[in-house]
N, C-alpha and C positions, 0 to 999 in steps of 0.2 A: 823567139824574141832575143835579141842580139846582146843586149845591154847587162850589163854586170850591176848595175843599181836595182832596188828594192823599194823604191818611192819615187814618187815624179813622175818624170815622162822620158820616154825613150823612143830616139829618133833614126831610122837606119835607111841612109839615105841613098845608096844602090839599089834597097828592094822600094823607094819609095813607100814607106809605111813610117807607122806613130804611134805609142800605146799609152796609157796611161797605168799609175801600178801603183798600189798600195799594200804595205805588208807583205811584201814578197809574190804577189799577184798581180797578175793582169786584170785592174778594174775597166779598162775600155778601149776597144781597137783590137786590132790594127785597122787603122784609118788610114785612106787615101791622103798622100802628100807631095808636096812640088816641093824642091829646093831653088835654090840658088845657079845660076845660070853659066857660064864661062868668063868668069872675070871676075866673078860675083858670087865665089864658093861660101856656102852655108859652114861655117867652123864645126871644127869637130873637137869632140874632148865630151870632159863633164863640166859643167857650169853649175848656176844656182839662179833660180829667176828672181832679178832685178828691179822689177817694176810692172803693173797691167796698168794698160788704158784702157776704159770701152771702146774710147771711139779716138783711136790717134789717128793725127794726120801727116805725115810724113814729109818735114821739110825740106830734106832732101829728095824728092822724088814728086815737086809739084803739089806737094799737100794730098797726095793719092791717100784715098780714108783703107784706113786699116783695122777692120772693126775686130772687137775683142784680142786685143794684145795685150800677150803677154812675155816682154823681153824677158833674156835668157844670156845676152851679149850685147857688147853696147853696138845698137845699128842694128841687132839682130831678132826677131820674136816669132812666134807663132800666132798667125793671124788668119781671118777670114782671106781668101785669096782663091785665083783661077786654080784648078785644080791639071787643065793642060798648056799653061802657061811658065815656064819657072823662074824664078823669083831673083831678088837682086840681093840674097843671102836669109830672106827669113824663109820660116817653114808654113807654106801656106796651105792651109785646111780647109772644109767645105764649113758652110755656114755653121750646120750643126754640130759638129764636131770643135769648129773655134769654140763655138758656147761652152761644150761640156771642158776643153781645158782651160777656157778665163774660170768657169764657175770651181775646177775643181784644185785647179794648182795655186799656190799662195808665196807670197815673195819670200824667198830660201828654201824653195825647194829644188832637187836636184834636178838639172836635165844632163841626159846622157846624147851623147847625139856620133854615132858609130857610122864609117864609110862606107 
């Protein structure tokens, strides 16, 4: 696990993988992930999640449903998404896995997110 945080979630987007981590642990993952495409790089750094929707729909992009989001940058979140498709900068997860980060992360918490 790549990421120098202790809480949140951590994102490392070369190995395509995700974890989720509380108290210095890996509470879940690593999970399959798709980022951000050619033009459309998923940001890197640490952040702090911003806002969850269940169910956003994405005005920039046709109102395409983006279940269980949870932004992290603005434009940017981990959401339900193709798994061999990549993304137009968020971090797209399989069904169950968006669940377990909407149900587990909460707004201010860290995301780390490593090249």
């Amino acid at each position: 696990m790549p990421c120098s945080i202790t809480e949140g979630a951590c994102v490392d987007i070369s190995a395509k993988k995700a974890w989720l981590l509380s108290g210095g642990k890996v509470i879940y993952g690593p999970v399959s992930i798709t980022t951000g495409r050619k033009g459309y790089p998923t940001p890197t750094g640490t952040f702090h999640v911003l806002y969850k929707e269940k169910m956003h729909l994405s005005k920039e992009f046709d109102d395409a449903p983006m279940p269980n989001s949870v932004f992290f940058y603005p434009g940017d979140a981990f959401h339900q998404g193709s798994l061999s498709a990549p993304s137009h900068g968020c971090v797209h997860l399989s069904s169950a896995s968006s669940l377990k980060f909407f149900s587990t992360l909460s707004v201010g918490d860290p995301v780390q997110v490593v090249p």
